[in-house]
Steps between C-alpha positions, in 0.01 A plus 500: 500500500616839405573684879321833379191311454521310870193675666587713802327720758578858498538630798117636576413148409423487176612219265710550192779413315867688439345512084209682624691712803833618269332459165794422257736661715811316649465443872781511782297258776624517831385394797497771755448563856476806770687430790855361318859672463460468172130723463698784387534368180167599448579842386755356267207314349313773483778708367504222212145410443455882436857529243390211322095520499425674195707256307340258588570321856335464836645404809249298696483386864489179694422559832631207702537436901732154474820682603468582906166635430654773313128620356250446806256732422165512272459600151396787631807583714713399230347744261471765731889470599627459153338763340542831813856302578651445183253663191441193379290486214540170291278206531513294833337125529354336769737355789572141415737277586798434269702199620371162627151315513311799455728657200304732292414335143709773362824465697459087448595656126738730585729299783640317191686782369817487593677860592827616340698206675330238342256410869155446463267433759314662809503871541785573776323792632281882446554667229627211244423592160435327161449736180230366262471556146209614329460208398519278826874366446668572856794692365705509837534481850679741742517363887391728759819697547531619135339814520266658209749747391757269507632513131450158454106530565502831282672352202262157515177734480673741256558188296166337547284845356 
């Protein structure tokens, strides 16, 4: 199955699909969460989902509370902090799980990418991201620490529009 047609819940509930969220844009998924060291990269994904929106791309987010309970609160907490915290103003998807027996149906797809070392499998924590094409071929992976204005992530979505 093509990942941008794997249905998901936004995150006021309502089901859909990355097609139908991003159109025929190409997507940077990550899954996100409120309460990590890493949450700052929010405004980097901000900063890029804005550069890069008009031509085309969408950063969307996963909220997920696997790591330490990272992302505790309600959809509407989460909305409320990421948009007066951090501006945020690309998609979000309902909190799901994305390792283990309760994986998402999407990130069942998207574990088997492997990331610029050549190792696939579970997400190793917030804020891991996989860039889709438009259409649905997982172009990369970046691990948690790669940042999105790390030139490697720039250059990958540069390439993929």
């Amino acid at each position: 199955m093509n990942v941008r047609d794997i249905p998901v819940r936004t995150l006021s509930g309502e089901e859909t699909t990355l097609a139908d969220l991003a159109g025929d844009k190409v997507v940077l998924l990550v899954n996100v969460a409120s309460k990590c060291g890493l949450t700052p990269q929010y405004s980097g994904l901000v900063d890029l989902h804005r550069k890069y929106g008009a031509q085309g791309f969408s950063v969307i987010g996963f909220p997920c509370n696997q790591f330490m309970g990272q992302e505790p609160g309600s959809a509407e907490e989460i909305q409320q902090f990421c948009s007066t915290t951090y501006g945020v103003d690309f998609p979000l998807l309902e909190k799901a799980d994305v390792n283990g027996d309760n994986r998402h149906p999407l990130y069942r797809e998207l574990v088997a990418t492997a990331d610029a070392e050549g190792a696939a499998g579970d997400v190793q924590w917030n804020f891991e991201k996989f860039l889709i094409g438009k259409d649905g071929t997982v172009l990369a992976r970046f691990r948690p620490t790669t940042t999105p204005d790390a030139p490697v992530v720039v250059s990958a979505v540069e390439a993929a529009l």
